[in-house]
C-alpha positions in Angstrom: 131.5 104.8 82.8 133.2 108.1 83.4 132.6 110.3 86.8 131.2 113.8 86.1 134.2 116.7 85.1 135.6 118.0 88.2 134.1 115.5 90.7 136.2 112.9 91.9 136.8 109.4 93.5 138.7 109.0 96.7 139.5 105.2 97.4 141.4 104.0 100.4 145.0 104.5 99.6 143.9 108.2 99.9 140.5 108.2 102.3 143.2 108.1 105.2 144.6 111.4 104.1 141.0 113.2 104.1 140.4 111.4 107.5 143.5 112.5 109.6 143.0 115.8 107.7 139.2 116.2 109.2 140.3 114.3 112.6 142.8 117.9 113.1 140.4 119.9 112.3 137.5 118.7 114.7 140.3 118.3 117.5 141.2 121.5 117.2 137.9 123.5 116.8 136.8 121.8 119.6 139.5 122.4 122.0 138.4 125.8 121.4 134.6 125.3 122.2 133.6 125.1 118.7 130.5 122.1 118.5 129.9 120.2 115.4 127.0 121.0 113.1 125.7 119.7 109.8 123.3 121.3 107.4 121.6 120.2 104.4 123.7 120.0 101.4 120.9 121.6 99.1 119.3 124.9 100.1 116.4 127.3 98.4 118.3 129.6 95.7 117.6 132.7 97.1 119.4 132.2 100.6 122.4 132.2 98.3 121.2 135.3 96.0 120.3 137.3 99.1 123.6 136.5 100.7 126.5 136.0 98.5 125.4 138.3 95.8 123.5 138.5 93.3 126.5 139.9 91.0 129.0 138.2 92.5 131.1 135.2 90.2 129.5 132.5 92.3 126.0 133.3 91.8 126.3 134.4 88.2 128.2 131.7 86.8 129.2 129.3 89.7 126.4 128.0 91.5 124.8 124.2 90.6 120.5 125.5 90.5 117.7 123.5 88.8 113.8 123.5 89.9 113.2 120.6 91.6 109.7 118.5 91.5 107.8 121.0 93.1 109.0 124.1 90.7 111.5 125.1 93.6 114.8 126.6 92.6 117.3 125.2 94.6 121.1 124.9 94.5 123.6 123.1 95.5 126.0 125.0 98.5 128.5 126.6 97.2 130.1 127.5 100.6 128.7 127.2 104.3 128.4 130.4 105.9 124.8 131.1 104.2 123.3 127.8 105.3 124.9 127.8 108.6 123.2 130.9 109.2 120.0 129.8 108.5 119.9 126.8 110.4 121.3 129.2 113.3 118.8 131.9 113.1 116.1 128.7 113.6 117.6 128.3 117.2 119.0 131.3 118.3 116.3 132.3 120.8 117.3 129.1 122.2 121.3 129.4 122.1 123.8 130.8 124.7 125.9 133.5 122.6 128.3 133.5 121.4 127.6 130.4 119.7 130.9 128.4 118.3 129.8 125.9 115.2 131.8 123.8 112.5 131.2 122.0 109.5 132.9 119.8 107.2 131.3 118.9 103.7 131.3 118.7 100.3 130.5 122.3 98.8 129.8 122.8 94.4 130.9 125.5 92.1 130.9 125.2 88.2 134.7 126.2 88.0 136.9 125.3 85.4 138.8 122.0 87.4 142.8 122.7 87.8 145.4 121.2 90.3 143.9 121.9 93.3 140.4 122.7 92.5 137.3 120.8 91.6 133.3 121.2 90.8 132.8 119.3 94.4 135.7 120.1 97.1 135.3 119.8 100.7 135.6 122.8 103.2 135.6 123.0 107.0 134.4 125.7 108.5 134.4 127.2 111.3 131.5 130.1 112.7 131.5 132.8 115.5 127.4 134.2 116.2 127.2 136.6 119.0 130.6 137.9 119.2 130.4 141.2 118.7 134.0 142.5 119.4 137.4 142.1 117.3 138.1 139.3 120.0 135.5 136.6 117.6 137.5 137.3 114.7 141.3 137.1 116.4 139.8 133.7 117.8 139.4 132.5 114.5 142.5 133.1 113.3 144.2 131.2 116.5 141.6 128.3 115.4 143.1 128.2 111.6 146.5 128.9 113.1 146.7 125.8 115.6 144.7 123.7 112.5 147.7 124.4 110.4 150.7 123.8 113.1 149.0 120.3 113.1 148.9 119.6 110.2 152.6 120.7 109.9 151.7 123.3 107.5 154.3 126.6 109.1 154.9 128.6 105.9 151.8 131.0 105.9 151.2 134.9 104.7 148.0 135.7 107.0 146.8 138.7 104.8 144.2 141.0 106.3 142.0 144.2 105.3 139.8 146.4 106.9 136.6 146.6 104.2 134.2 149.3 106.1 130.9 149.1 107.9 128.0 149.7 105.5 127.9 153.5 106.8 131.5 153.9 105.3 131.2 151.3 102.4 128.3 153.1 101.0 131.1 157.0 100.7 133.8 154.3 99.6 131.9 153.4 96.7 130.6 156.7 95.9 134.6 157.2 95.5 135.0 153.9 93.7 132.0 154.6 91.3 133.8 157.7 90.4 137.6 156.0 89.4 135.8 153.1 87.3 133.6 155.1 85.7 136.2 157.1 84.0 136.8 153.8 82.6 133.8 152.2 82.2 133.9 152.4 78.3 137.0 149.5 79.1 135.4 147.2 80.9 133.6 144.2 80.2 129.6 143.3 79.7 129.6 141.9 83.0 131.9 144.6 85.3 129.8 147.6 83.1 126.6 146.2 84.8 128.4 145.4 88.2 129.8 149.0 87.7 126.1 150.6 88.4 124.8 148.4 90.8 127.9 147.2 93.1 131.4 148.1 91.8 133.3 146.2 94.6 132.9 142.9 92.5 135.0 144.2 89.6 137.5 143.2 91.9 136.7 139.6 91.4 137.0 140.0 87.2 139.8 138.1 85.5 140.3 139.9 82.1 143.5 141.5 82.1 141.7 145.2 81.2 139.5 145.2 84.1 142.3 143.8 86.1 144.7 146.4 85.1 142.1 149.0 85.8 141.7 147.3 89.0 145.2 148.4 90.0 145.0 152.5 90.4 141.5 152.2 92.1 141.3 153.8 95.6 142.0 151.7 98.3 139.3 150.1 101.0 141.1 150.9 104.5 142.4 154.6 103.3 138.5 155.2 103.7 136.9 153.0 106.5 134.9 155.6 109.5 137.3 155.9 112.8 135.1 153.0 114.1 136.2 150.8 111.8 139.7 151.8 111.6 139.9 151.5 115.5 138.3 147.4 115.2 141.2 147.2 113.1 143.9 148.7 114.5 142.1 146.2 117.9 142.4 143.4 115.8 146.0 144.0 114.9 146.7 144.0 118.6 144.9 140.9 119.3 147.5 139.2 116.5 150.8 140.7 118.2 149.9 139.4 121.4 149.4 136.1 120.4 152.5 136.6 118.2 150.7 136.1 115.0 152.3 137.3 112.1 150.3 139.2 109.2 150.6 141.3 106.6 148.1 143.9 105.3 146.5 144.0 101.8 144.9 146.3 101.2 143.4 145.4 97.7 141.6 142.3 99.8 138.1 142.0 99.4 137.0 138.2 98.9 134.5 137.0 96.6 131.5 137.1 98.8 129.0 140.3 99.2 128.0 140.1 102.4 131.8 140.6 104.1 131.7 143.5 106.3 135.1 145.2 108.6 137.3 142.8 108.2 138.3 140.1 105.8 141.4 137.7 105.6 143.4 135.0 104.0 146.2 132.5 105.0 148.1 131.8 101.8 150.9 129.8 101.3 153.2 129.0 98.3 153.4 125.7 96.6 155.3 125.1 93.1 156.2 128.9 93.3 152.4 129.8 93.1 150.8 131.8 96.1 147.8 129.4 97.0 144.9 130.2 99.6 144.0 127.7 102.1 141.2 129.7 104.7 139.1 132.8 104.3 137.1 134.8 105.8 135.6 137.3 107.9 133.1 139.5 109.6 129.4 139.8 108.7 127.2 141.5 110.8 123.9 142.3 108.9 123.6 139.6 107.1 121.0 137.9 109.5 118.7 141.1 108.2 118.7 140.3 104.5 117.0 137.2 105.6 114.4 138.8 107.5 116.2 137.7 111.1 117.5 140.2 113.8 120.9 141.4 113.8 123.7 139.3 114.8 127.1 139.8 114.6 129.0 136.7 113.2 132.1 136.2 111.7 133.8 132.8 110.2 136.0 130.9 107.5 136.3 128.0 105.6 139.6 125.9 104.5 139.5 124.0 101.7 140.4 120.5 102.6 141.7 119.5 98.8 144.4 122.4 99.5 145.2 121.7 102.1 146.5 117.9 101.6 148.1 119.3 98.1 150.3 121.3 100.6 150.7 118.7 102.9 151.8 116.0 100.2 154.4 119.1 99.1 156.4 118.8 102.2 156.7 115.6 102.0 153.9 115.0 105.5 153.7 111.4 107.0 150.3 110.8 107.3 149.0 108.4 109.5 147.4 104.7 108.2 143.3 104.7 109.4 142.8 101.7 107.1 143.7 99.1 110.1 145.0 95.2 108.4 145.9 93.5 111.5 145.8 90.0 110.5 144.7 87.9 107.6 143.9 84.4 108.8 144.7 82.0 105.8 142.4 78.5 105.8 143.6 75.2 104.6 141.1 73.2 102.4 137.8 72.5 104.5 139.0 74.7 107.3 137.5 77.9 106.2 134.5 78.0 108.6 137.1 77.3 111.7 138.7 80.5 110.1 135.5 82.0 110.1 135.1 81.4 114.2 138.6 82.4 114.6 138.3 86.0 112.9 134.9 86.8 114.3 136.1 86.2 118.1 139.3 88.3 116.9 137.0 91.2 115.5 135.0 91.1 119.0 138.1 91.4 120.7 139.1 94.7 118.6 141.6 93.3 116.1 141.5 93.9 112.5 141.2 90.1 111.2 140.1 89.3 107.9 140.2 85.9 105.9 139.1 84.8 102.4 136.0 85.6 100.7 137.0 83.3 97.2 138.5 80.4 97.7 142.1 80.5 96.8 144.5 78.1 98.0 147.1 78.9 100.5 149.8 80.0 98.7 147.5 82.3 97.1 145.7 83.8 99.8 149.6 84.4 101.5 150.3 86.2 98.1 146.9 88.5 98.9 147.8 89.2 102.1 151.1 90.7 101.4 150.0 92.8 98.5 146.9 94.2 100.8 149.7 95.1 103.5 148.9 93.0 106.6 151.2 93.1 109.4 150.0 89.4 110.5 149.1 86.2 109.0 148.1 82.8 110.5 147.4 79.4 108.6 144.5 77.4 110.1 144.5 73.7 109.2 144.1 70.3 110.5 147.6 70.3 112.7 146.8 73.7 113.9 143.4 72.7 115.2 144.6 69.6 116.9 147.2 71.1 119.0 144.8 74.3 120.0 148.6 76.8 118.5 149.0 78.9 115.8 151.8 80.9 114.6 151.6 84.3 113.4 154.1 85.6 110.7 155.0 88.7 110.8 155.0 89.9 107.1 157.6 92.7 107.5 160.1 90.5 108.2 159.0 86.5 108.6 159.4 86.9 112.3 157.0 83.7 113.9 154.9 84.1 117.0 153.5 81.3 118.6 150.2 81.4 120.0 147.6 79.3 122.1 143.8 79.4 120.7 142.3 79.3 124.1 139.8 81.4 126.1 142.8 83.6 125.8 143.5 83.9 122.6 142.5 87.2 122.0 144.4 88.6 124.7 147.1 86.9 123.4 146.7 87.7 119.9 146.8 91.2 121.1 149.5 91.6 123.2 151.7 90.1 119.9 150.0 92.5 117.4 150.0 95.6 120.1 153.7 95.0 121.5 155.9 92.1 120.5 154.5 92.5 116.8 154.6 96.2 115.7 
């Protein structure tokens, strides 16, 4: 049976990837005083609606929605922030601001699957709620930028953009409204209706005439209020004092509606092709369209999937999670001694296995060195009657003898730990 287009399998050889990649991220967030939330991985439709935008690609062609038993239209997430809100705005009469969360999951778009990019891809992300000074959004990018030095990830364009307040939004699209509409008989069905009701998102369309119109339209930070500008220009400071190099694009606006200030993007380049890893930004007000007070919050997600394509580019050495210590092979009607031996080894914290189908010896050695132990014992009748055991090492034949005492584990340890890796 075939798995669903765009969804994918992720077996062993490559779980150890996605848990070293998710192991960084944690560390990280955390040394920064960022604590670990999760939130439901299906959420009411019109959280999404009322946040992302109603006109925006996600909602109109993107997002996984169906009624569920009750007549309830839900969807899948198609990113975090929305739903991390939520679940904040629950406790926040309750929390200590500003409040420092992240999440890793699974998040689901209906995008056309590529390298890089499936229906279901995982995200961290990472939320500020509280902070209402340039400083939330500068500690952000330190956050992605120490995630990425981990990961050995060095080559990065940090691209920013200053997007306005909704005061100065609302004369900068006045002024956009004026340059598209000279065009409007150009554009597509769908940027002709996002031209009347929010012309920002023709900047998300991907025909070549509405892109091409895209390129002569006024830009956001030539008309963002002094307030704004100065955040900015704050912000900008708060990057050269950490020594964070950035560059500014100014044709920037992300995909998402509810973006407000500032907005950015770490993009790298893999196969020659500029790639994003993390996104984000500022956006205060967005509590309000729920029906919540105001909080200033600001966040980004990194898409995990991405982020190992990049990693496996450069050629990273990623760790081994999937621990094969020993494989403990039994002689004829030895198996249940083989059996005692790997469950007091297991106690003991060592990774002992032995076999589940009843090979014979020479087979079960052939298993263990195609599964990759570092170890393997035989257990038979001379073994038990003289209490010893020798341990091969499978790298290189190399034998250990060892006593199976009250001490064998200690002993069994000590080889595996020291004399045997």
């Amino acid at each position: 049976m075939d798995r669903i287009r765009g969804m994918q399998d992720i077996f062993p050889n490559e779980s150890d990837k996605w848990l070293f990649v998710e192991g960084v991220m944690r560390n990280c967030a955390e040394t920064l005083g960022f604590g670990y939330v999760r939130v439901p991985i299906m959420e009411f439709t019109d959280l999404f609606c009322r946040s992302v935008g109603d006109l925006s690609d996600i909602v109109q062609k993107e997002m996984y929605t169906f009624e569920d038993k009750g007549g309830r239209s839900v969807t899948l997430r198609p990113e975090f922030t929305a739903g991390v809100l939520r679940a904040f705005l629950n406790i926040s009469k309750d929390t200590v601001l500003p409040a420092k969360f992240m999440c890793f999951g699974p998040c689901f778009r209906y995008e056309k699957p590529q390298s890089g990019r499936y229906r279901e891809f995982f995200q961290f992300d990472a939320e500020i709620f509280g902070g209402n000074s340039v400083a939330a959004d500068a500690e952000l990018i330190f956050l992605a930028k120490s995630i990425f030095k981990e990961l050995g990830i060095f080559d990065l364009d940090l691209q920013i953009n200053a997007v306005g307040c909704p005061e100065c939004r609302a004369g900068y699209r006045d002024i956009l409204f004026s340059y598209f509409e000279a065009n409007a008989d150009n554009f597509c069905d769908i940027c002709s209706e996002r031209l009347v009701k929010n012309p920002l998102r023709i900047f998300d369309c991907k025909n070549k005439i509405c892109k091409k119109i895209c390129e002569d339209a006024p830009h956001t930070i030539e008309h963002v209020c002094p307030n704004c500008k100065k955040d900015f220009e704050q912000f900008k400071l708060y990057l050269n004092v950490a020594d964070v190099k950035y560059s500014v694009n100014s044709r920037m606006v992300r995909g998402l509606d509810y973006y407000t200030k500032l907005v950015f993007e770490f993009v790298t380049r893999v196969q020659g092709s500029d790639l994003t890893v993390c996104g984000g930004g500022r956006y205060d007000g967005l509590s309000e369209k729920f029906g919540a007070p105001n909080f200033s919050a600001t966040g980004f997600g990194i898409g995990v999937e991405r982020v190992i394509s990049v990693m496996e580019s450069l050629n990273f050495k990623f760790p081994i999670f999937n621990k094969r210590d020993l494989f403990v092979v039994s002689v004829d009607d030895f198996s249940t001694e083989a059996v005692k031996l790997v469950i007091k080894l297991r106690a003991g914290g060592i990774s002992a296995d032995f076999d589940l189908v009843g090979r014979n010896v020479k087979s079960q050695m052939r298993f263990a060195d195609k599964m990759g132990y570092n170890f393997t014992i035989v257990l038979g009748p001379e073994e038990i009657l003289n209490n010893k055991v020798e341990a091969r090492r499978m790298s290189d034949g190399a034998i250990f003898t060892l006593n199976l005492d009250e001490n064998s584990v200690d002993s069994f340890y000590e080889i595996l730990n020291h004399g045997g890796l």
